[in-house]
KOLFINU-770384 format. One record per residue (C-alpha): z, y, x. Coordinates in pm, whole numbers, padded with zeros to 5 digits, always signed. Each point is the difference from the previous one (the first is absolute). Layout:
BEGIN
ZYX...
// end
This chain:
BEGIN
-16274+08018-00189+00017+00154-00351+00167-00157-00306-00161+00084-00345+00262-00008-00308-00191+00058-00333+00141+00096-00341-00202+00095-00328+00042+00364+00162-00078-00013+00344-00050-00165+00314+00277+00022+00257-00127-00043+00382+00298-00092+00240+00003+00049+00363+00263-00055+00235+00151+00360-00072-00174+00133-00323-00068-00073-00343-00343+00202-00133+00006-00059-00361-00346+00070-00154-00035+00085-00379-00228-00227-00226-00284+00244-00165+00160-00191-00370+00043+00133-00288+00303-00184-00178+00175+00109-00315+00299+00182+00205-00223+00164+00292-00346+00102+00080-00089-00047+00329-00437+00066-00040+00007+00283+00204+00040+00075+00377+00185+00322-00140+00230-00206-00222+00115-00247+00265+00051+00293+00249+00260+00148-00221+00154-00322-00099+00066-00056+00367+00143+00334+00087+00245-00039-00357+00058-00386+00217+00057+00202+00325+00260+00279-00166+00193-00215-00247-00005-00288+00294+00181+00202+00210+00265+00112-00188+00113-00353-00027-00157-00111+00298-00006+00312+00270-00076-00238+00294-00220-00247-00132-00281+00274-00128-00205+00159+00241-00321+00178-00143-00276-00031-00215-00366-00045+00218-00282+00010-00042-00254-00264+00002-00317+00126+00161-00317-00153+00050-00091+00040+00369-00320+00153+00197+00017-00299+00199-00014-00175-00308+00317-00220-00181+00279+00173-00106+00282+00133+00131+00348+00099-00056-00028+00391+00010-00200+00153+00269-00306+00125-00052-00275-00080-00262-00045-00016-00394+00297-00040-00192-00062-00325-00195+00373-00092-00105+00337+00028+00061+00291-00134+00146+00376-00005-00048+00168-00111+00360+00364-00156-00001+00189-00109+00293+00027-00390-00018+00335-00138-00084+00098-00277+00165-00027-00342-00151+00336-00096-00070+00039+00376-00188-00282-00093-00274+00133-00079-00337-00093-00381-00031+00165-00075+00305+00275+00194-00101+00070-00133-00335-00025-00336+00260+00273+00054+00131+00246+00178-00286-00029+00321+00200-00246+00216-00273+00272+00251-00173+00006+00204-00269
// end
């Protein structure tokens, strides 16, 4: 079962495990998303300034591939047709609303 969390940037899918967040092709006065090219490099700046604060939680940046069997696909073979920043899922109770919930959110 797969979660979908959308903001005015992208679409977050959630799996049990992972969180793929997808880039919106958007072009908003702070970032310009139109291009495949453009959202590639905004995930890899996602994937390299995640981890310094964040070292766990980002894994890669994927591609999102258009299958010969048709569909697409999370890497693997076929046409590039996106791409993909994966993040280890946090647990619930380590999300921010829950947090701030329960007085536990620091600064």
């Amino acid at each position: 079962m797969c979660e979908v969390i959308e903001t005015h940037m992208s679409w977050v899918f959630l799996t049990e495990r992972h969180a793929f967040k997808l880039k919106k092709p958007v072009s908003l006065p702070f970032v310009d998303y139109r291009t495949v090219e453009r959202r590639r490099q905004s995930c890899e700046n996602e994937l390299r300034l995640g981890r310094r604060l964040a070292a766990s939680v980002y894994e890669a940046v994927v591609p999102l591939v258009a299958s010969p069997a048709g569909g697409l696909a999370v890497g693997g073979a076929g046409e590039v047709t996106d791409w993909l920043v994966v993040m280890r899922r946090l647990p619930e109770d380590r999300m921010l609303p829950q947090m701030l919930v329960r007085g536990a959110a620091t600064r």
